[in-house]
C-alpha positions as CSV (number, residue, x, y, z in Angstrom):
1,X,46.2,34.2,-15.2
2,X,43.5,31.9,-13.6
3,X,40.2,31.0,-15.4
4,X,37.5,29.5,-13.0
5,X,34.8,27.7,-14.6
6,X,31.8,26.5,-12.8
7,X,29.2,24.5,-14.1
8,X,26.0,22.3,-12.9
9,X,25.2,19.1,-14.3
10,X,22.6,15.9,-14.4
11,X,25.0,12.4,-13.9
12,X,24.3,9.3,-14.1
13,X,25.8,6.5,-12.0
14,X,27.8,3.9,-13.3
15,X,26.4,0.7,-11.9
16,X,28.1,1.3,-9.2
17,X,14.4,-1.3,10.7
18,X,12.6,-0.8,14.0
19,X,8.6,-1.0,13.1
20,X,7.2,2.3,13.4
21,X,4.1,4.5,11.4
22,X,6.2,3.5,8.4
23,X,7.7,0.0,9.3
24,X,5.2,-1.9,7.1
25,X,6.5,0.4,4.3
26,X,10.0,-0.1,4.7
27,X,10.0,-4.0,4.8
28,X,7.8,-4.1,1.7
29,X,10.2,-2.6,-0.1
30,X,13.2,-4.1,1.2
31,X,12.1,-7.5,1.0
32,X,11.7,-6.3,-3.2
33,X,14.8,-4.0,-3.8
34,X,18.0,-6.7,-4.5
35,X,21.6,-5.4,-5.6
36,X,22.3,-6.1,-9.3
37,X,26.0,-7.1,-10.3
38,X,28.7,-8.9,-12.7
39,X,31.2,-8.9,-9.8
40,X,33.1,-5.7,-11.0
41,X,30.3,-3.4,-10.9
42,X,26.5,-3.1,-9.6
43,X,23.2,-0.9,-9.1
44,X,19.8,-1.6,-7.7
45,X,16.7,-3.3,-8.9
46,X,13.5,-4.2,-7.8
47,X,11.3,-6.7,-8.1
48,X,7.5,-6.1,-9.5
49,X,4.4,-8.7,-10.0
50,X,2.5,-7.9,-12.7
51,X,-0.6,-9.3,-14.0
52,X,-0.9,-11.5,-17.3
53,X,-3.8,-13.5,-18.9
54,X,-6.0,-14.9,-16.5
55,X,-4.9,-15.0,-13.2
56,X,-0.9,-15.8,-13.9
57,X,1.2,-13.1,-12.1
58,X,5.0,-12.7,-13.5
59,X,7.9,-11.2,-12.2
60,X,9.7,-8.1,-13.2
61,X,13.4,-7.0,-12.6
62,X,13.1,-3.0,-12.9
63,X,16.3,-0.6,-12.9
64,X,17.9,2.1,-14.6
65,X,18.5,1.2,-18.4
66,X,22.6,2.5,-17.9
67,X,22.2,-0.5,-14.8
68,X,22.1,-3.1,-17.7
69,X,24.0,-1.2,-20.3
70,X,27.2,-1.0,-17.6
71,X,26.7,-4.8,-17.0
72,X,29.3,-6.9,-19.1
73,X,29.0,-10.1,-20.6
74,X,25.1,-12.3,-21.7
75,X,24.5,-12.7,-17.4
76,X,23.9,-10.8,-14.2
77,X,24.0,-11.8,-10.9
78,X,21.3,-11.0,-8.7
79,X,21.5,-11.1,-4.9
80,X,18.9,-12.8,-3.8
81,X,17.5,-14.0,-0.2
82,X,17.1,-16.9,1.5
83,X,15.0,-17.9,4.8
84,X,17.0,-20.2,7.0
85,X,15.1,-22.7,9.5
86,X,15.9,-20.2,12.2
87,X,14.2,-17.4,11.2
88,X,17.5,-15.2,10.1
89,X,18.7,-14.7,6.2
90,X,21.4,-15.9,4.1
91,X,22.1,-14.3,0.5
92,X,21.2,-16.5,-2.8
93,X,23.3,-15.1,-5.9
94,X,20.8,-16.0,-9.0
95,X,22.5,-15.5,-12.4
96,X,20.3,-15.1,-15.1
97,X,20.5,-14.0,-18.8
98,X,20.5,-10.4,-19.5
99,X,21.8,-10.4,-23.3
100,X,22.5,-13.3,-26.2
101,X,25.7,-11.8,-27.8
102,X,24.9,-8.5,-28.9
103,X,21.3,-8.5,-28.4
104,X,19.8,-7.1,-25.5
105,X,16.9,-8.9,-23.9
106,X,15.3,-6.0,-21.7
107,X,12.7,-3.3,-22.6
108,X,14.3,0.1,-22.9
109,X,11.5,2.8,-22.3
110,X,12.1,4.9,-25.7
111,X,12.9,8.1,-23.6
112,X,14.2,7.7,-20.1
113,X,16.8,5.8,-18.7
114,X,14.1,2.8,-17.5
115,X,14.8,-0.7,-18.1
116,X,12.6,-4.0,-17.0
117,X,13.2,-7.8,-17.8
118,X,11.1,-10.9,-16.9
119,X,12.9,-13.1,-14.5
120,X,12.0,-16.9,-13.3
121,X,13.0,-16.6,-9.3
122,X,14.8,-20.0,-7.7
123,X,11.8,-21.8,-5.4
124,X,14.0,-20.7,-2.5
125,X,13.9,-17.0,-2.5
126,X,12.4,-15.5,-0.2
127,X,11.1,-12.9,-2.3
128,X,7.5,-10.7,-2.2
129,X,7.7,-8.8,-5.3
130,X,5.5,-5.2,-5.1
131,X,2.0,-5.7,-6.9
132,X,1.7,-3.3,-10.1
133,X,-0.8,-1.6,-8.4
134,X,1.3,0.1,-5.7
135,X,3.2,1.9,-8.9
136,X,1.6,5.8,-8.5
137,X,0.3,6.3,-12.2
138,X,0.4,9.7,-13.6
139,X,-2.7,11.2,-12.3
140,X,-1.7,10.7,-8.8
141,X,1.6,12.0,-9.0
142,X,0.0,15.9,-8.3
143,X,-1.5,15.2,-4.7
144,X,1.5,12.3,-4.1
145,X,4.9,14.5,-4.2
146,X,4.2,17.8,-2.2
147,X,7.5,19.7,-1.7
148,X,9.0,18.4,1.9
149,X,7.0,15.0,1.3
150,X,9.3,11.9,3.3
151,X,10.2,9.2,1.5
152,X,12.4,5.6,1.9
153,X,14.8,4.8,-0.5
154,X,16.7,1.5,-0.3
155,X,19.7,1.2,-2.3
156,X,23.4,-0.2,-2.5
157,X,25.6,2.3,-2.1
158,X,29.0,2.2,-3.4
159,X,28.0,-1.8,-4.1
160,X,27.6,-1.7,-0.2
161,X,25.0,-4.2,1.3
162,X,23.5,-3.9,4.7
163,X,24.7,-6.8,5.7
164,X,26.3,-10.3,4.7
165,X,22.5,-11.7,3.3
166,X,22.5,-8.9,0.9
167,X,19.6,-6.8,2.2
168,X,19.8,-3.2,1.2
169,X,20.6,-0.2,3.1
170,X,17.1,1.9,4.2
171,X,17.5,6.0,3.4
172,X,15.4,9.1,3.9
173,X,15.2,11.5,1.4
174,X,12.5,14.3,1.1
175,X,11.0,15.8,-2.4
176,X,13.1,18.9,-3.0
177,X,11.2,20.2,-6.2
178,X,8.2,21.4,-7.3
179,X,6.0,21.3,-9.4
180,X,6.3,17.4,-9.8
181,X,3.1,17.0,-12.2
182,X,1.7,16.8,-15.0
183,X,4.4,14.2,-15.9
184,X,4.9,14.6,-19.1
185,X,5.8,18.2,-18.6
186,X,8.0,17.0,-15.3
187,X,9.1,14.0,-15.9
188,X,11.7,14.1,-13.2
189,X,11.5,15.4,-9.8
190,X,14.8,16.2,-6.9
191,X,15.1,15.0,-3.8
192,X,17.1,15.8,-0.9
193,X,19.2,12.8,-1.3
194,X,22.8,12.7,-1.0
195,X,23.0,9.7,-3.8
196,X,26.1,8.2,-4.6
197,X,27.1,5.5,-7.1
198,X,25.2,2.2,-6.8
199,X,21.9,3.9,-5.8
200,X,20.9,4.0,-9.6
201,X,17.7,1.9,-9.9
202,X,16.4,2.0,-6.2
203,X,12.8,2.9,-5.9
204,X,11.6,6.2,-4.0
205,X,8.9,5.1,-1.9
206,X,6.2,7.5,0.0
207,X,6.5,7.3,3.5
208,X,3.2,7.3,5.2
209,X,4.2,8.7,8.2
210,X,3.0,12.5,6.6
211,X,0.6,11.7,4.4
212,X,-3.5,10.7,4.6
213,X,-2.8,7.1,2.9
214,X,-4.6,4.0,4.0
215,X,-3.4,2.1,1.0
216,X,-0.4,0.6,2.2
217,X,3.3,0.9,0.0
218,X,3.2,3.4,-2.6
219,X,6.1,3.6,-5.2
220,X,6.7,6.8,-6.5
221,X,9.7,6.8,-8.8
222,X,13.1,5.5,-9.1
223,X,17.0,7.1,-8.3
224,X,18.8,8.1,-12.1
225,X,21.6,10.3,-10.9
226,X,22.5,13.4,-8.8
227,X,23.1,16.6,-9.4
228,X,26.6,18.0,-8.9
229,X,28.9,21.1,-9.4
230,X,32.0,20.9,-11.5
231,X,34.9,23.4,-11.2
232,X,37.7,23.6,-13.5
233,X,40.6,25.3,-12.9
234,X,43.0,26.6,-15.8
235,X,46.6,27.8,-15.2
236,X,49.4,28.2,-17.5
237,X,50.9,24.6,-15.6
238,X,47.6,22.9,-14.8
239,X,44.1,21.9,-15.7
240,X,42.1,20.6,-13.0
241,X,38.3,19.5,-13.0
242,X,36.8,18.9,-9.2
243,X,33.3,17.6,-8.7
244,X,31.2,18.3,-5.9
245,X,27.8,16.5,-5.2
246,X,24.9,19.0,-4.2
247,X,23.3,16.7,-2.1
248,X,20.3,16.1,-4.6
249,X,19.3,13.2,-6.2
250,X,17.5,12.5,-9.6
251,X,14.3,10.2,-9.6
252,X,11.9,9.3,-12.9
253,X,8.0,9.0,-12.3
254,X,6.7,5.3,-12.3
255,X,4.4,7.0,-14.7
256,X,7.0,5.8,-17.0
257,X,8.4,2.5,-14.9
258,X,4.7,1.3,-15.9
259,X,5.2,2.4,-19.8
260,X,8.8,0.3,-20.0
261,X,6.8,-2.9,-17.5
262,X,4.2,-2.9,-20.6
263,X,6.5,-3.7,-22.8
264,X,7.5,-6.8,-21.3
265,X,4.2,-8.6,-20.7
């Protein structure tokens, strides 16, 4: 006798442009989104400038908390840019300290899987981090994430990198749920995304191209997981478990990036 059972369930990844209406958008956010490694595994993270007393502006690695927990050892490596005399890019691997022994030295928002750290970035970078600001807070998120709203996503697929400078790899998705607000009550929202280990981290960003804003790059979440199907199979000789993505990925409100960010100033 053969038992089928089929189940769907929430995963989380193990850390592993020509200028058009949304060109401005997309190398924003590239120029922010780095890939995040200890040489065996990696996600994404991007880079945000937040305020602090007076007029001081600090920088802020943001990811997926299971990005960090998935790291080993105190450091991380993150793959930085640099601008040659020529105009063209070369990668810059920054290491910086992400633990001391046990201790871990990111903010962990209290409920989802958000994580931010404060970073000091080498003089050479060339690096634009996003300002605060462009994070949609929760009462925008209503008008923001229509069903069928476009968005960019850059990411690091499968610890791929778009080329050898370590620039990121520029995706489409589209908002596949609905309703997406209030967020306390919705704190996640689907995409049509076909996400894959590696994405975890990357910021969704709206893509302009459909919608009435004049206010440049706005950051609307960031990639957790994807859903998938799992089938297992039972037989009096075998037990086999297959897993099939659906083609949706998971993303978190920044509602909640900015909670876990104000823990860190």
């Amino acid at each position: 006798m053969k038992l089928l059972l089929t189940l769907v369930t929430f995963v989380c990844f193990a850390p592993g442009s020509p200028l058009g209406c949304c060109g401005n958008e997309a190398y924003e956010i590239m120029q922010a989104t780095f890939r995040l490694t200890d040489g065996r595994t990696s996600g994404t993270a991007w880079l945000v400038s937040v305020p602090t007393d007076g007029d001081q502006q600090q920088t802020v690695v943001v990811t997926a908390a299971h990005v960090f927990q998935n790291l080993n050892g105190e450091t991380a490596t993150l793959i930085l840019r640099k601008k040659k005399d020529d105009g063209s890019f070369e990668r810059l691997e920054h290491k910086f300290g992400i633990r001391e022994k046990a201790t871990m030295l990111w903010k962990q928002h209290p409920q989802y899987d958000i994580a931010a750290i404060k970073i000091v970035l080498p003089k050479e970078a060339d690096v634009t981090p996003i300002p605060l600001k462009q994070l949609i807070e929760a009462k925008s998120a209503n008008t923001a994430l229509p069903p069928a709203q476009r968005c960019l996503i850059p990411t690091f697929p499968a610890q791929m990198e778009g080329n050898r400078a370590g620039w990121p790899v520029l995706r489409n998705a589209t908002v596949a749920s609905f309703p997406n607000s209030p967020v306390n009550r919705h704190p996640q929202f689907i995409l049509d995304f076909n996400a894959f280990g590696g994405d975890s981290g990357a910021p969704v960003v709206l893509n302009s191209e459909n919608t009435n804003s004049k206010q440049g790059l706005k950051i609307a979440g960031m990639i957790l997981g994807q859903h998938r199907q799992t089938d297992r199979t039972i037989t009096p000789n075998e037990e086999r478990t297959v897993h099939t993505s659906l083609g949706l990925g998971i993303a978190v409100h920044t509602a909640f990036i900015r909670e876990t960010i104000d823990q860190v100033k």
